[in-house]
Structure formats: C-alpha cells, structure tokens
C-alpha positions, 0 to 999 in steps of 0.5 A: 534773557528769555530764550537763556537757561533758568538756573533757579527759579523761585515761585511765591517764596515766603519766609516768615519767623515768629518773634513772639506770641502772635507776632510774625515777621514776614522776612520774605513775602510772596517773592517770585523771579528766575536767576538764568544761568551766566548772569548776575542778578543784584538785589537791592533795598534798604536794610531790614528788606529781606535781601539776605534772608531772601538770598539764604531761602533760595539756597536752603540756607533757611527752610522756606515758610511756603512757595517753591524754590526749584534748581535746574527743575528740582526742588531744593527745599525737598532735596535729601541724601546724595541729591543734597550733598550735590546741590551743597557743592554746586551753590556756595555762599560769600558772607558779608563779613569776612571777620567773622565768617573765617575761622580763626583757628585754621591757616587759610590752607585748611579753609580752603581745603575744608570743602576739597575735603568734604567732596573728595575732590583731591586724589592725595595731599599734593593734588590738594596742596596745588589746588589750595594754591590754585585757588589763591593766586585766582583771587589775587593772593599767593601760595605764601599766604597758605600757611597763615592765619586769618588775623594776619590779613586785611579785610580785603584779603579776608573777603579774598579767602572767603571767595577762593574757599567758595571757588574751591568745590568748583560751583555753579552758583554763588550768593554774594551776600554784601560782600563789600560793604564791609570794606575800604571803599579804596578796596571795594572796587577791587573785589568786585571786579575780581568777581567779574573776572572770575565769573568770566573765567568759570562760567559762575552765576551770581545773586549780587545782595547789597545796598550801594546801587551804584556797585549793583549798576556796575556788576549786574546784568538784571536787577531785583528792587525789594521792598519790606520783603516784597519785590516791587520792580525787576528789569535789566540793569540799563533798563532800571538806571534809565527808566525806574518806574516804581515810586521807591526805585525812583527814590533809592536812585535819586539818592545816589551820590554823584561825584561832579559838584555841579552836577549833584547840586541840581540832582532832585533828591525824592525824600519819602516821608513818614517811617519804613513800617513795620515789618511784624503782622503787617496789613493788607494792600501795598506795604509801599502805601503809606510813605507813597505819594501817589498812594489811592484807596485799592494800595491800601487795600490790595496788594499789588502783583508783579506785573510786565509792562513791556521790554521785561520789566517787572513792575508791582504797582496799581498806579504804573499805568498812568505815567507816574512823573 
C-alpha cells in the first residue's frame, strides 16, 4: 500500500462538542491514518466511538476542533469558493438511513438529478434524463423507477437510490456510512456486493463505517479499529482477522458469531468488564484501561501512540510489546 496514491490523509483529527458548562465530548481524539486512492478502508467499533463523526470530519461535513485534514495535498477544512465546490462533487456521502435521508417530496428522477444540477453536468434535459437512467440501472433498478416516490420502495431499494444519487457527480471518493445496518440481513449482502461491483467499475475509493465485522472482512482492504474516539489498531484486513493484537480488537472479534454450531460452542467469547466510560471530560492515560486486563500504571497515566509493529500494522497499546495472549 505504501508505494500507492494517498488520496486522503488525516494527521491528529480531533473533533470535540461542548454538551454544557465545562463538559466536553471528545467525539474524535487525536485520530491520524491515510485512505490510498482505489482501496476501502473499514472503520469499525462499537457505537458512541466516533466512527460517523470521524467519517464526517474528514469530509468537511463537521469543522474540525484541531489536526489537518488534507485531499490529494489541500487541506479541506481551508477550502473556499470554487476549490470547495469541487471537492463537494468529487466526495459524497451514502447515510446509514435510507428512510430519512431521501426526500419525500421528490420522485427518485429529481434526487438524482439534483446534483447533475448543481455541477452542470448535463448539457439539456435528454443528456440529463439518460444519465438519471444511467445511474438506475448500475445500482440495480430501472428507468420505470424514475417517475415514483420514495415511499414506494423497500428499504433495499432506498439505500439503491441513495448510492446512484451519490454516483451521480461522478466522484472520486465516497463515505459509506453504516450503509446496511439498516437493512434485511437477506439484503445486506446485496448492497455490499453492489458497492464492490461498482467500486470495480468506476475506480471509487471508499471509507466503509459499520459495526458488523464479518461484512467489514468482506469489502475492506485495510481496517481502522476505534475506540472512544481514539484509533487503537490499523492493518490489512487479512492481517486483522488473523493476528489482532490489541486487547478490544481481540474482544470485538471474538464475538463474531459463527454459523457452524459446532464450531461456535468452542469459540472463547472475551467479555470485557466493567462499563465503555465516558466519553465527556475524559482523563489522561489509555481510555482502554480500566476494562483491560492487562492494564499497568503507565496505561493509566499516558496515552498510548500508534505505533508499527512490523508488516504495517499499527497498534496504540504500552503492553504489544510483550506477547499479549
């Protein structure tokens, strides 16, 4: 991955919100990690870890509290005019609920078309009609569709329309932000294997949120593991699913249901004890520490840093230099 294209890369990312008189929640913390241009990149946690602000922050959705976001060298938080107009059509967004992120109001032609609109990017109405059309058919649906309103359609078909109203400025980057758990699992699948399918097709690099791990394994290439706003590991998919190192990446995996019977009654789930702590004003040392068990003094005092530990896998723990087992 090294000698590939950064397309993003996010250096020291915080986003904090203040929730009331001298209460801060540190949504994102000190957060840093590169997305190269072609790749997926899942992020995963459980929920409250910052996955969505952190996949919002990077795209400018949300003002950064501090750190640097920077696209193909420019930094996003700093765009302005045109520049920003730009950057707004070559980064979308599919939200994770395809009921209220789809206006009601419009037939699926003019969701679609809204953003051909916006960038010009039909010379006349026909160029435009066959491009909403185009759109419809590569994400599975058909030109009949066009005419008819949101509330018509499943919520597979919904998260459909979401994506090709995505698709439709042609961009180069897209946040996928739980884009199925809002789904069937029967159709869960499918939408994840469209957006391989097109990632093949158009050439689309991909931030993959979610909180099912086995569907992460499936479509991403590299792995972000978040914890309370602070990345804790970062490798390759294979890498992760093989040799998780951290103590809450062991954790998350273990939990991963599988479907042999057999099999699954001699998986040893790792239950973490204790509470996910605040994320409000929180203190000093690792935020893993007090539900670890291999937690020492210097956790609870100091932070750890993101460090490599050799074939490009990240790890922000004191204790991954001795063999945690």
């Amino acid at each position: 991955m090294q000698n590939k294209e950064v397309l993003f890369s996010i250096e020291h990312l915080k986003k904090y919100f203040n929730v009331g008189r001298d209460a801060i929640l540190k949504a994102v913390d000190d957060v840093s990690f590169e997305i190269y241009k072609g790749e997926t990149l899942g992020m995963v946690g459980e929920s409250g870890c910052g996955k969505t602000t952190c996949g919002r922050t990077t795209i400018g959705l949300y003002d950064k509290t501090d750190g640097k976001v920077l696209f193909k060298g420019k930094d996003v938080h700093a765009m302005t005019g045109k520049e920003k107009f730009a950057f707004k059509k070559n980064v979308q967004m599919v939200f994770q609920d395809p009921y209220s992120s789809l206006n009601p109001r419009m037939t699926v032609a003019d969701i679609i078309g809204e953003g051909i609109d916006i960038h010009k990017l039909a010379k006349n109405k026909k160029e435009r009609q066959e491009m909403i059309y185009k759109y419809l058919e590569l994400v599975g649906l058909n030109k009949e569709h066009a005419n008819r309103f949101v509330h018509e359609f499943s919520g597979g078909q919904r998260q459909r329309i979401g994506i090709a109203r995505a698709l439709a400025v042609q961009p180069e980057f897209m946040v996928l932000d739980e884009p199925i758990s809002a789904l069937d699992v029967s159709i869960q699948a499918q939408i994840v294997n469209l957006l391989i399918d097109l990632q093949k097709k158009m050439g689309l690099t991909y931030l993959f949120v979610a909180h099912d791990l086995s569907m992460v394994k499936h479509i991403s290439d590299r792995v972000a593991v978040l914890y309370l706003g602070t990345l804790v590991e970062l490798t390759t998919s294979e890498e992760l699913y093989k040799n998780p190192v951290h103590p809450y990446t062991k954790a998350l995996l273990s939990a991963i249901p599988i479907p042999d019977p057999k099999i699954e009654a001699q998986n040893t789930k790792i239950r973490l004890q204790g509470e996910v702590p605040s994320p409000i004003n929180t203190k000093a040392g690792c935020k893993f520490a007090g539900r670890c068990q291999y937690s020492k003094d210097i956790c609870e005092k100091q932070m750890p840093q993101l460090k490599d530990i050799g074939n490009n896998h990240f790890v922000a723990c004191h204790m991954c230099s001795g063999d945690i087992k």
